[in-house]
C-alpha positions as CSV (number, residue, x, y, z in Angstrom):
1,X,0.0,0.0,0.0
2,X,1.3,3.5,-0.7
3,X,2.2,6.5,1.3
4,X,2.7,9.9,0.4
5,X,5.4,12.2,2.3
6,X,5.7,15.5,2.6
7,X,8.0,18.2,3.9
8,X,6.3,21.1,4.4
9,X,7.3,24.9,4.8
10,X,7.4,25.3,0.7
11,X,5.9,27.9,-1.2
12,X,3.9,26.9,-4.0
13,X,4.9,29.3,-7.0
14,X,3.6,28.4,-10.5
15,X,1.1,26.7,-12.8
16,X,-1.2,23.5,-12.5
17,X,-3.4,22.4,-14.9
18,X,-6.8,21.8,-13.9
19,X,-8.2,18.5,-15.0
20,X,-11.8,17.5,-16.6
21,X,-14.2,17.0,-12.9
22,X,-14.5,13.1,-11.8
23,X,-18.4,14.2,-11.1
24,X,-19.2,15.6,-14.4
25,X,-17.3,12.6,-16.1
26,X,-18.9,9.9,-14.0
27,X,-22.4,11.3,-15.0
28,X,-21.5,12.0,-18.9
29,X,-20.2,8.2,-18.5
30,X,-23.8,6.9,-17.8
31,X,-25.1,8.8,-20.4
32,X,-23.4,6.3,-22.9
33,X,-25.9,3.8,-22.2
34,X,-29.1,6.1,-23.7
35,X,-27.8,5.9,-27.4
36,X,-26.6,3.2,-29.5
37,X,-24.0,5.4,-31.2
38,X,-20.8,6.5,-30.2
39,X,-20.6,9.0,-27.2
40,X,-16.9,10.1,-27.5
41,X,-15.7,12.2,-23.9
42,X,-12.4,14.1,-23.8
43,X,-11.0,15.5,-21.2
44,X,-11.3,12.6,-19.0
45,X,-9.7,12.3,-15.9
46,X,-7.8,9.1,-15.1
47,X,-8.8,8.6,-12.0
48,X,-9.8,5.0,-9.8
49,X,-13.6,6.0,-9.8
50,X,-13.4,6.1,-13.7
51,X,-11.9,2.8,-14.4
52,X,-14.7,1.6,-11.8
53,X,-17.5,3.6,-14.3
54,X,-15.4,2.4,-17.5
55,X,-16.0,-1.9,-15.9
56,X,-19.6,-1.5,-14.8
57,X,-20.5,-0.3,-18.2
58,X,-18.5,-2.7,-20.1
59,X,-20.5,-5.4,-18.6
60,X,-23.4,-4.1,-19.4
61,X,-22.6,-4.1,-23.1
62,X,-20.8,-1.2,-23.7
63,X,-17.6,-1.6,-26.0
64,X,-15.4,1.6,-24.5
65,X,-12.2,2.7,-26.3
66,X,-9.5,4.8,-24.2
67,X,-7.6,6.7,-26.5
68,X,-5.0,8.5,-24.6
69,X,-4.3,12.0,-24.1
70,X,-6.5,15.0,-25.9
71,X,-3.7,17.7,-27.1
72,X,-5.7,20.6,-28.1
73,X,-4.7,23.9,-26.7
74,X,-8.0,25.3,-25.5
75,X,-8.4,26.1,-21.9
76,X,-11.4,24.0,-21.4
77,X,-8.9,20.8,-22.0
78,X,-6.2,22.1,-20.4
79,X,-5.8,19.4,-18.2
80,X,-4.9,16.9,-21.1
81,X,-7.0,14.3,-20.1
82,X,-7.9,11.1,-21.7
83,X,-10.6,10.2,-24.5
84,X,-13.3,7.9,-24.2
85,X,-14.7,6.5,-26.8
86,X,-18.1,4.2,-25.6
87,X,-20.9,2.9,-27.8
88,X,-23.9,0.9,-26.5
89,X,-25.2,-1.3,-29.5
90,X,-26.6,-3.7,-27.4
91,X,-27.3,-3.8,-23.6
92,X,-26.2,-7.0,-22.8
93,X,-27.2,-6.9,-19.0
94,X,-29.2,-5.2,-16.6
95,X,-27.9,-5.5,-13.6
96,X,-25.1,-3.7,-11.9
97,X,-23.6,-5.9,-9.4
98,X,-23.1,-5.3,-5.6
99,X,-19.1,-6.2,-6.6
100,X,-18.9,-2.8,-8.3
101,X,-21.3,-0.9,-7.1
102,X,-20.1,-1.2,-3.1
103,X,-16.5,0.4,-4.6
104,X,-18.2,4.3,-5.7
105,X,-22.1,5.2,-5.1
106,X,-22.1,7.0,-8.9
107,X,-22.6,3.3,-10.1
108,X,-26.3,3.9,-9.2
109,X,-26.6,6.4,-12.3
110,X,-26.6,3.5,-14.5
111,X,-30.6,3.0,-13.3
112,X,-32.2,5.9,-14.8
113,X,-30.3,5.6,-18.7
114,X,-31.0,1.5,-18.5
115,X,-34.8,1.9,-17.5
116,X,-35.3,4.7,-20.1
117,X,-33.2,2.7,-22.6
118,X,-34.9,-1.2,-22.8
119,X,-37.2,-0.7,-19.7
120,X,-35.7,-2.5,-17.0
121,X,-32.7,-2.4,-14.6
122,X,-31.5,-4.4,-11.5
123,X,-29.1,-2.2,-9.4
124,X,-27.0,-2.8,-6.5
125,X,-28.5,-0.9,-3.4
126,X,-25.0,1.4,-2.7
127,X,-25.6,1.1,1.1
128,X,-23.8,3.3,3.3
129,X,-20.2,5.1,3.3
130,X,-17.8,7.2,5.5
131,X,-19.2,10.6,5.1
132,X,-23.0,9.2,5.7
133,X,-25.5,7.3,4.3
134,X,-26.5,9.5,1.2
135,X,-29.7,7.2,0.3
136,X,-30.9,6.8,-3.3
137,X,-34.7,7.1,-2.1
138,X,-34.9,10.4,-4.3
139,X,-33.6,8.5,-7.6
140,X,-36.8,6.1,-6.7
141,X,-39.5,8.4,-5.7
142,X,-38.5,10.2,-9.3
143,X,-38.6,7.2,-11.4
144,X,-41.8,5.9,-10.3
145,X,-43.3,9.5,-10.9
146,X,-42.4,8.6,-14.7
147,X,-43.9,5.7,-14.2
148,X,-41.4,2.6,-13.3
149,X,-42.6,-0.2,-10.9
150,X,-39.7,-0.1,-8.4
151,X,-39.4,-3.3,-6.3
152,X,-36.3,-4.0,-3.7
153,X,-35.3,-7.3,-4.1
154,X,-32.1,-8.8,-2.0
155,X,-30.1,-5.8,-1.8
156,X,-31.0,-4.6,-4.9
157,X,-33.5,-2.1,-6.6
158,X,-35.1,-3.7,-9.7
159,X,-37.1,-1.3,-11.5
160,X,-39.3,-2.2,-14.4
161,X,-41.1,0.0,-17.5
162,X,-41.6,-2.3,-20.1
163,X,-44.0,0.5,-21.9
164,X,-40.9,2.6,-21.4
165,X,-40.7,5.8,-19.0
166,X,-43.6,8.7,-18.8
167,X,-42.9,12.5,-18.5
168,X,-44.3,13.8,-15.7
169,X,-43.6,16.8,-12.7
170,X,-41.0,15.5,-10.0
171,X,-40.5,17.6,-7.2
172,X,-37.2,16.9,-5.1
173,X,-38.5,17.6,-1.2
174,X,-34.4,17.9,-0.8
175,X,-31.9,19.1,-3.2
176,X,-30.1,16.1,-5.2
177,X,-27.4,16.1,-7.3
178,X,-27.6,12.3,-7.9
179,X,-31.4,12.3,-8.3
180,X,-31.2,15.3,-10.7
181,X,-28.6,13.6,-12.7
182,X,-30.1,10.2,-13.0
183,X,-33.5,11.4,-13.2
184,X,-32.1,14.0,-16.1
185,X,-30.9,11.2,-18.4
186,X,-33.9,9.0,-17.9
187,X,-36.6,11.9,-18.7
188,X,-35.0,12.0,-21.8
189,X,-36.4,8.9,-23.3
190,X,-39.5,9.5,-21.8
191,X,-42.7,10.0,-23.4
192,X,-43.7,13.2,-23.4
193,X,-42.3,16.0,-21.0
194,X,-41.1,16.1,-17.5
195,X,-40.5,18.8,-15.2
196,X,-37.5,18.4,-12.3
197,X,-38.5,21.0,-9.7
198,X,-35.9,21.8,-7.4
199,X,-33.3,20.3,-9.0
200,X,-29.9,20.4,-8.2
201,X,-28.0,23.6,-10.2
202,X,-24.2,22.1,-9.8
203,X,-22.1,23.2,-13.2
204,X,-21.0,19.3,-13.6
205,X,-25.1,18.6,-14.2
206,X,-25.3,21.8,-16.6
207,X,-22.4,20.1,-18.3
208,X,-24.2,16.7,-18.7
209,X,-27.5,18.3,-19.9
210,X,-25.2,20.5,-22.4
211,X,-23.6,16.7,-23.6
212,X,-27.2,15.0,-23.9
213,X,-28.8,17.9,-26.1
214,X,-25.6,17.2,-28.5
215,X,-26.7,14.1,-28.2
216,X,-30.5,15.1,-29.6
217,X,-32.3,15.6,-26.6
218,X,-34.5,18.9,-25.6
219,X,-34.2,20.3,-22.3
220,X,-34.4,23.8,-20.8
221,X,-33.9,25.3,-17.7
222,X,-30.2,23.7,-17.3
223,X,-28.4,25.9,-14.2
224,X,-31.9,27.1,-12.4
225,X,-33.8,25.1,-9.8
226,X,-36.6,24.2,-12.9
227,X,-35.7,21.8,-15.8
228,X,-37.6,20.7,-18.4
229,X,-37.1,17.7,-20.4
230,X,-39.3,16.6,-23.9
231,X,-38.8,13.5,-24.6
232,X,-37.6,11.8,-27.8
233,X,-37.8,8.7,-29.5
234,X,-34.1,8.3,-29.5
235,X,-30.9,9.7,-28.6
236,X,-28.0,10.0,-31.1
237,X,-23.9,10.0,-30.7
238,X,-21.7,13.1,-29.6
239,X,-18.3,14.2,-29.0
240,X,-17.9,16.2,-25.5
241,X,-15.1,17.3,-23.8
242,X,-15.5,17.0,-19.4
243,X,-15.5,20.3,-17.7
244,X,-12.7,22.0,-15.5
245,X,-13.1,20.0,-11.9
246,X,-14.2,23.1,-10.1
247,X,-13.3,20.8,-6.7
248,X,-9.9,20.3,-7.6
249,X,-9.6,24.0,-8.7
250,X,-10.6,25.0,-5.2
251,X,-8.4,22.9,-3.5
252,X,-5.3,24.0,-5.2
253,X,-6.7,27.8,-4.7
254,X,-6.4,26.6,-0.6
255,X,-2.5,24.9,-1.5
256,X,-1.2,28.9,-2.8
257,X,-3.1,30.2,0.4
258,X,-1.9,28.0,3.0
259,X,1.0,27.8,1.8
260,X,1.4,31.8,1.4
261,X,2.1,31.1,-2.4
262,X,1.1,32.0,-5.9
263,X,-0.3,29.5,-8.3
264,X,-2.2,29.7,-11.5
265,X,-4.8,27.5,-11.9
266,X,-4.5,26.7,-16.2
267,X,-8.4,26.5,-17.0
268,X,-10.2,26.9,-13.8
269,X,-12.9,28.5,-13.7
270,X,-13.8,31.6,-11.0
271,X,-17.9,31.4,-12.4
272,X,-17.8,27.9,-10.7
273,X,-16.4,28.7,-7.0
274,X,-17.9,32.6,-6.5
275,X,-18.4,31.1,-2.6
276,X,-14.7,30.2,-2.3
277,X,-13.8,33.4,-3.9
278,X,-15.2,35.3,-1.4
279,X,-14.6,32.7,1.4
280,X,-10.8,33.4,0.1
281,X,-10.7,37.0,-0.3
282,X,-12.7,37.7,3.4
283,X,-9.6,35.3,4.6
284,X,-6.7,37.8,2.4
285,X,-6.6,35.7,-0.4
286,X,-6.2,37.3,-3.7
287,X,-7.8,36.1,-6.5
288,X,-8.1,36.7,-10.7
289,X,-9.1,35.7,-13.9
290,X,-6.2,35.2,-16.1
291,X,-6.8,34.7,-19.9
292,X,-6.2,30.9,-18.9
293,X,-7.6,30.7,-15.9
294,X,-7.3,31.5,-12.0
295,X,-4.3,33.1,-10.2
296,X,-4.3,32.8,-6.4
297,X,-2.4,34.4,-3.9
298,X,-1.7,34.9,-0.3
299,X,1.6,37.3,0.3
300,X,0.6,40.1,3.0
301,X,0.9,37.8,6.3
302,X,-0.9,35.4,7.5
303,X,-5.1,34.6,6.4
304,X,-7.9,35.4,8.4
305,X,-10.6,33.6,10.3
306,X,-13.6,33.2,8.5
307,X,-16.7,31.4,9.4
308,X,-18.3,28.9,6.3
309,X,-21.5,26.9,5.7
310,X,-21.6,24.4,3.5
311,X,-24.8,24.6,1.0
312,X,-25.7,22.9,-2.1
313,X,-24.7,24.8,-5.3
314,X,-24.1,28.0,-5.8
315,X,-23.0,28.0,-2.0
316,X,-20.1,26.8,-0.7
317,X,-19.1,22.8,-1.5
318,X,-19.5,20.3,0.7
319,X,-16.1,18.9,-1.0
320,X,-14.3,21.8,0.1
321,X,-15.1,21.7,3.6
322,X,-12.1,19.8,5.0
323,X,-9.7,21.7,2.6
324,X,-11.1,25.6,3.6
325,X,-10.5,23.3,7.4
326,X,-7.0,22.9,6.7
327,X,-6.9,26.6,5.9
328,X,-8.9,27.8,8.7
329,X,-6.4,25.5,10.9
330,X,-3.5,27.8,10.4
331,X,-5.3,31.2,10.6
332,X,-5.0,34.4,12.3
333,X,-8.0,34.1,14.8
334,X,-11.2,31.7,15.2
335,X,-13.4,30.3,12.6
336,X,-16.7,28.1,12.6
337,X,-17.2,25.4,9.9
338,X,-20.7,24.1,9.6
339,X,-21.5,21.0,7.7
340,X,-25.5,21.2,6.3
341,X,-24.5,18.5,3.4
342,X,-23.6,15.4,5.0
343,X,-23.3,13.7,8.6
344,X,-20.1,12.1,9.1
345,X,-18.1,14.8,7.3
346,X,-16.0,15.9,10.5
347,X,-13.5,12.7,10.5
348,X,-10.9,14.6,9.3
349,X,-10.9,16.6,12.5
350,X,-8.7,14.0,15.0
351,X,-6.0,13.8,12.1
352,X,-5.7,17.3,11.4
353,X,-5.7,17.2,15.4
354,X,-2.6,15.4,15.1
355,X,-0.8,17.7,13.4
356,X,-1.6,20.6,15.9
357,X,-4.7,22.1,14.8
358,X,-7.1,23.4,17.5
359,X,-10.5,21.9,16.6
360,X,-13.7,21.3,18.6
361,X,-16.6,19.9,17.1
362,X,-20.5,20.6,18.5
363,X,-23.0,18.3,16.3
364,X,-22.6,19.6,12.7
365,X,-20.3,22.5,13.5
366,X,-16.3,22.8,14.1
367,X,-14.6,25.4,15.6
368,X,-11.2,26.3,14.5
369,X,-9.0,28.9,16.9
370,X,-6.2,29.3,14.3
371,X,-2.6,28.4,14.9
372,X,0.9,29.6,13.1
373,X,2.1,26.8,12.8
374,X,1.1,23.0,12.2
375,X,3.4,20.1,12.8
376,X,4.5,17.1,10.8
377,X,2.7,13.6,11.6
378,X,1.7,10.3,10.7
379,X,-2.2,10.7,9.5
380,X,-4.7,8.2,7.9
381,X,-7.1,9.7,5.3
382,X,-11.1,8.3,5.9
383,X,-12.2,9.7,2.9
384,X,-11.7,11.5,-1.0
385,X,-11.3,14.9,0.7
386,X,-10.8,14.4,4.3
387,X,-7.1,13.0,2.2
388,X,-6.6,16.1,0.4
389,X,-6.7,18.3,3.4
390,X,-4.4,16.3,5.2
391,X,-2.2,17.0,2.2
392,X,-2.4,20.9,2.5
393,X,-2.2,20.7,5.7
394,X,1.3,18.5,5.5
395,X,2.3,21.7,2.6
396,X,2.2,23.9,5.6
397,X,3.4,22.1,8.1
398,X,6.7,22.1,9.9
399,X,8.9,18.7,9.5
400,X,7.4,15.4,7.9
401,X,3.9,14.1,6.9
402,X,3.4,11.4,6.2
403,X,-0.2,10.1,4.6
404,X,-1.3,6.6,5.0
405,X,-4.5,5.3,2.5
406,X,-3.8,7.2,-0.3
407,X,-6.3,5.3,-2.4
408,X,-9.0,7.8,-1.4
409,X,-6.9,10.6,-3.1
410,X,-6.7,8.6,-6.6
411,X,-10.5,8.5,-6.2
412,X,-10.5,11.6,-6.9
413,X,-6.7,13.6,-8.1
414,X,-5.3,13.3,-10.9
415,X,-1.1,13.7,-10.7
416,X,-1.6,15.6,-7.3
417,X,2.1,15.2,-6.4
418,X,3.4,15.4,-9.8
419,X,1.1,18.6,-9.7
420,X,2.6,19.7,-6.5
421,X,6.0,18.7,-6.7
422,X,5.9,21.1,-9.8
423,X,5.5,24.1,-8.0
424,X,7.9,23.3,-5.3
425,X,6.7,21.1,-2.8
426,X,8.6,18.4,-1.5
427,X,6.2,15.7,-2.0
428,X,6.9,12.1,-3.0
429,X,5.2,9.0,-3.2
430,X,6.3,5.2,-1.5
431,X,5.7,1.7,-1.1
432,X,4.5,1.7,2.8
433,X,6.7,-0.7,5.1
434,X,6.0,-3.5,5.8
């Protein structure tokens, strides 16, 4: 198993290319199975999670093609990533099995698109994970509004329309990103039109709607809290590149501030993190638009306490909570960081404790009282981002890091040392001992 180690007290001075978000990509994956032709995605990531996506879809049918690098100049691909090629002739199975599924709850996207597509689907029920139990009860309560029978059947959800899917008004009680997405694809196949009402307004499900009207099908309303889908008979091929991972953007934003450095972020994009930017600037964090991107800043002294609540989209990300933590950990006075997403998100909190940060946790709040200085220390990552802030936390810190379970970061980072080590951090990866 694999370690990273860092030495911290480096200034991070440079460039990082952003690369295409694991959460648009994962969705725009599903999407494959709506169309018999060739959906073509560049841009990709190569990340754990996708290779996980890329096997769940080849067994149901879908021949997949990775194609290497994309090498066009354009700042929407300036991370380089891979292309996919996928085409879905033929579904060849229905049912995504509890062997996959368990390893990354985006799997469960697979249900709307196979449903919509030949009318059935038998999907692994995700069950729990570290940051809470996230249940798929929305995806459910929306596709038997289009008319699906849903039935739960040892461990897994088995949902049947063998007319095909109906449009009709769904109205989220909570706000969804999953449900949107999955709900999203399988409206579009439907019969007649469908109304998602207080749907989810995240840029990665923008970016999946702009990929499926390439793909032939009509829908308005794509960024508000209203969407409307008319459905069509069928859904043709398209070639899409993956947005800018506005998640990883933001986290490398917190590296140049913690680390009272300058980076530019090559393709980032400030429209998709306006409640960092001014979570960041309140703290004395300078930030731009340059012609390719971001450029962040910290360089008058150290940042300032600020208080942040996580809120779905357009307020601050849930998946920048630990990170802005991190940040908050080595400021000049007191912050609170509440947590209105998910339960469980706070597990971060006893590792960062190891490294000297002064945290105290009451229900779904944390306060931070600021410290200068961090210290080195062994730490254990519990999760995709609770990992990356013990990272920017080791960036800052004085002495050695070292960062056990570094499979949660490949979840989710592409080249984050390479990335790192770039702009002049002394980070490195290793074989653990044994």
């Amino acid at each position: 198993m694999d370690q990273i180690v860092i030495h911290g007290g480096r200034r991070l001075v440079g460039e990082i290319p952003i690369s295409g978000a694991k959460n648009a990509a994962l969705p725009l994956m599903a999407a494959s199975l709506l169309t018999a032709d060739t959906l073509s995605l560049s841009n990709v990531p190569y990340l754990a999670d996708i290779t996980t996506m890329a096997h769940l879809l080849a067994q149901h049918g879908v021949v997949l093609h990775m194609n290497g690098n994309a090498e066009n100049g354009s700042p929407e691909n300036s991370g380089h990533g891979g292309v996919i090629d996928m085409r879905a002739e033929t579904i060849s199975s229905v049912v995504a099995p509890y062997d996959l599924v368990r390893k990354m709850r985006a799997s469960v996207l697979v249900l709307g698109p196979l449903v919509a597509r030949v009318g059935e689907a038998k999907v692994s029920l995700p069950g729990g994970c570290a940051i809470g139990t996230r249940p798929v009860d929305l995806h459910l309560q929306g596709l038997e509004r289009l008319g699906a029978e849903i039935r739960l059947e040892e461990g897994y959800i088995h949902a049947l329309a063998p007319r095909g899917l109906t449009g009709a008004k769904v109205v989220f009680p909570q706000v969804s990103v999953g449900a949107t997405e999955d709900l999203l694809m399988a409206a579009c196949l439907a019969k007649g039109e469908t109304q998602l009402l207080n749907a989810a307004r995240e840029p990665e499900i923008v970016d999946l709607g702009e990929c499926l009207i390439k793909m032939g099908a009509e829908i308005e309303g794509l960024g508000t809290d209203r969407i409307t889908i008319r459905g069509v008979a069928k859904l043709n091929g398209a070639a899409h590149a993956v947005v800018a991972d506005r998640i990883e953007t933001g986290t490398y934003a917190i590296a140049a501030a913690i680390t009272g450095g300058t980076l530019e972020l090559i393709g980032g994009r400030a429209d998709h993190l306006a409640a960092v930017i001014k979570v960041l600037n309140e703290a004395g964090v300078t930030v731009e638009e340059t012609p390719r991107g971001i450029k962040v800043q910290r360089s008058n002294g150290p940042v300032r306490g600020v208080d942040v609540m996580t809120e779905p989209y357009p307020g601050f990300p849930t998946d920048l909570q630990a990170q802005i933590m991190a940040l908050m950990s080595t400021a000049e006075g007191a912050a609170m960081i509440t947590e209105s997403i998910f339960e469980n998100r706070f597990m971060h909190v006893p590792e960062l404790t190891r490294m000297g940060a002064n945290l105290n946790v009451h229900g779904a709040s944390a306060m931070v009282r600021g410290r200068p200085q961090l210290t080195g220390a062994e730490v254990m990552a519990t999760d995709l981002r609770a990992s990356v802030s013990l990272v920017l936390a080791g960036l800052a810190a004085e002495g050695e890091t070292v960062l056990n379970r570094v499979y949660h970061l490949d979840r989710g980072y592409e080249h984050l040392e390479q990335k790192l080590a770039a702009c002049g951090a002394d980070i490195a990866r290793r074989r653990a001992p044994v």
